[in-house]
C-alpha positions as CSV (number, residue, x, y, z in Angstrom):
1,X,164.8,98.4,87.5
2,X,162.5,99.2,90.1
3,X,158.8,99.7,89.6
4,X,156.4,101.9,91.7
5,X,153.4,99.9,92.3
6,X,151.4,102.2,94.8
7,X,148.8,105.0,93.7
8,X,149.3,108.6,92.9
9,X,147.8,111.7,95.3
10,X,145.9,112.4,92.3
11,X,144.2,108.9,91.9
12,X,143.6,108.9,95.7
13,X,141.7,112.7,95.4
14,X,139.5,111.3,92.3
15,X,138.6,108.4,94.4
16,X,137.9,110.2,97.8
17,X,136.0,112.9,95.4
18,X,133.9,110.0,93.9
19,X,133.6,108.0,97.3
20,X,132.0,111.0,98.7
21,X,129.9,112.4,95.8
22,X,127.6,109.2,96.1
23,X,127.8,108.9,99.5
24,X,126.0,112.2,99.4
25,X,123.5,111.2,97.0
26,X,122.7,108.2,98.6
27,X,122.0,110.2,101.7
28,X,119.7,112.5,99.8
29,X,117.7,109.3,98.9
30,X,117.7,108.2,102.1
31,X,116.3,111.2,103.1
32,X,113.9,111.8,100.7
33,X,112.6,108.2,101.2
34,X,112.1,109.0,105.0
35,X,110.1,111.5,104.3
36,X,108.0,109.8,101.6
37,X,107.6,107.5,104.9
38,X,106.3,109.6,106.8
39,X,103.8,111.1,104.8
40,X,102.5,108.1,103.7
41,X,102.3,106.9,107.3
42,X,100.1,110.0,108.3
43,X,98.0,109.8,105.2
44,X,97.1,105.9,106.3
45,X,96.3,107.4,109.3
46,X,94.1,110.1,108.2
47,X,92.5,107.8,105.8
48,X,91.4,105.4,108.8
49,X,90.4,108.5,111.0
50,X,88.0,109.4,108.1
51,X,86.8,106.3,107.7
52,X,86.0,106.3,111.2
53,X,84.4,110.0,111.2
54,X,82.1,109.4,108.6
55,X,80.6,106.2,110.1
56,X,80.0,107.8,112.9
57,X,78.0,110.7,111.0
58,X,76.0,108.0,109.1
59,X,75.2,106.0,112.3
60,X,74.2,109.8,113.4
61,X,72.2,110.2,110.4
62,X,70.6,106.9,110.3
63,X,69.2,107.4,113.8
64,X,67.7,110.9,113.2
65,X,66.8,109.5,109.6
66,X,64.3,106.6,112.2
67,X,63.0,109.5,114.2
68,X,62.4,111.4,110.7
69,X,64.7,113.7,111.3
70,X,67.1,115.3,108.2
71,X,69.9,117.7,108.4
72,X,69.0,121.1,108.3
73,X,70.2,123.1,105.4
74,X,73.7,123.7,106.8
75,X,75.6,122.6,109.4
76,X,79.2,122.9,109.8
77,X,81.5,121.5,112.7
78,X,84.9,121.0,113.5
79,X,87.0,119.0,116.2
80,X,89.8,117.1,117.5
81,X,90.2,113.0,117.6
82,X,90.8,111.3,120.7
83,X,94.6,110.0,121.7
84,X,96.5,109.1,120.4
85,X,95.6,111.0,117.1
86,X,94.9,114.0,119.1
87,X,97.5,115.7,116.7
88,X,94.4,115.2,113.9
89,X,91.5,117.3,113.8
90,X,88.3,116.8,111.5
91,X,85.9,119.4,110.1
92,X,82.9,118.8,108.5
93,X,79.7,120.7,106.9
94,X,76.2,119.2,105.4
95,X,74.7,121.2,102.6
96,X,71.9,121.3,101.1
97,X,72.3,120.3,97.1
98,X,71.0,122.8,94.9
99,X,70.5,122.0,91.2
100,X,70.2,124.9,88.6
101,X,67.2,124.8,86.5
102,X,67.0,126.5,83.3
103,X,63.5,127.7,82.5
104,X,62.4,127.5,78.9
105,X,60.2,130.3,79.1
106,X,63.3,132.9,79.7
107,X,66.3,133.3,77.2
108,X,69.5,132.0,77.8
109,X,70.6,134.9,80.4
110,X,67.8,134.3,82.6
111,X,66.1,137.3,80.2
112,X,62.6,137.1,78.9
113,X,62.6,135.8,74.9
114,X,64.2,137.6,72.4
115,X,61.6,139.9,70.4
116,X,61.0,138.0,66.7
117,X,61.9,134.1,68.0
118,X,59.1,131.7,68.2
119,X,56.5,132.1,71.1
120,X,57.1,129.8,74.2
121,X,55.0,126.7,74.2
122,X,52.7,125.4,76.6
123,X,54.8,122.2,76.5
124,X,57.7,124.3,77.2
125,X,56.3,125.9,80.1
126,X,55.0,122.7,81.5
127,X,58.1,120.7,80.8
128,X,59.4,123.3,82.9
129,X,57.7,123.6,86.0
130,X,57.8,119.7,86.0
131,X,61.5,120.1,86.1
132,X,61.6,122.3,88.3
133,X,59.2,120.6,90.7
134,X,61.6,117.7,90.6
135,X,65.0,119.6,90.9
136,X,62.8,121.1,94.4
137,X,62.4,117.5,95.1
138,X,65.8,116.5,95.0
139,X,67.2,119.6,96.3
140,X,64.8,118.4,99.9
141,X,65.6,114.9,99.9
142,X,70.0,115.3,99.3
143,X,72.5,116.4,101.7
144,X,76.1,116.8,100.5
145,X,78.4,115.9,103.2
146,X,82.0,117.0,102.8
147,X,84.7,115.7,106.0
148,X,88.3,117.2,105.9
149,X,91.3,115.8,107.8
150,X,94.0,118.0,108.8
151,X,97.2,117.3,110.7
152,X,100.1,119.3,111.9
153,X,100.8,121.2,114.8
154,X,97.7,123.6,115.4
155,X,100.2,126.9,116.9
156,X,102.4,126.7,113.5
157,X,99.5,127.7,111.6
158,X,97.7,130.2,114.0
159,X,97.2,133.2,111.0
160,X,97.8,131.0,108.1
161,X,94.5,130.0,105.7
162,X,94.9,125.8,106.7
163,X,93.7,123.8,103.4
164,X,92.6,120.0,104.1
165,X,94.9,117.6,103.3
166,X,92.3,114.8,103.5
167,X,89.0,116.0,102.0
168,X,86.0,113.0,101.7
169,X,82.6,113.8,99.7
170,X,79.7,111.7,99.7
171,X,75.8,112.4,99.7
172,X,72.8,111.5,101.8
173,X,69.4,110.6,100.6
174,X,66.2,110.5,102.4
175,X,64.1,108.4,100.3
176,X,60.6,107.9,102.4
């Protein structure tokens, strides 16, 4: 009797199949992980280069803030960084904060009172222009400063509406 003891063409075609289905997938991952990489890489970057920017404004703003100077009510401006991040570019506007009041002697639309409600007090009216003597206050003495960070190549999106894809808030208060 003699006994094969060597595989099939068909065993060898399920293994080659299976060999190669998760070689594929294991290049996907490899893939996707380099790219993960790479984004994380330039968001560390863009982290640090914002860091950086807005240092540089407050070191900006503490000096005019000694010669009692404040940011006018808006400023915008936009440039590049310096090599070898010159591939980076920063934008960045100062805004004047502007809190809503609501006046108690007008109706809920901004309207004067409704005909048959209860007459406006003088408390009312003087809790009101207290608030809104305060909320004039505020809105003098804070600065909202947004910085964005963008990267990419600059020609690619010539046309295109660019969002940030590194966007920092903070506010400024001049307290004397």
């Amino acid at each position: 009797m003699k006994t094969n003891r060597g595989f099939t063409l068909l065993e060898i075609m399920i293994a080659v199949v299976i060999l190669a289905t998760s070689i594929m997938a294991l290049m996907t991952l490899q893939g996707n992980a380099f790219l993960a990489s790479e984004r994380a890489e330039r968001l560390t970057s863009a982290t640090l280069l914002a860091r950086q920017k807005m240092a540089e404004l407050e070191m900006e703003f503490a000096k005019d803030l000694a010669k009692n100077k404040f940011p006018d009510d808006n400023v915008e401006k936009e440039g590049d960084f310096e090599e070898p991040y010159d591939n980076y570019r920063w934008s960045y506007s100062i805004k004047k904060v502007e809190i809503p009041v609501v006046n108690p002697t007008e109706g809920e639309e901004g309207g004067e009172v409704e005909e048959g409600s209860e007459p406006v007090g003088a408390e009312n009216i003087l809790v009101g222009n207290y608030l809104k003597n305060v909320m004039d206050q505020i809105s003098e003495a804070v600065r909202q400063v947004q910085l964005s960070v963008y990267w990419g190549d600059e020609e690619e999106s010539q046309g295109k509406e660019i969002s940030p894809l590194l966007t920092v808030t903070t506010h400024w208060v001049k307290l004397k």
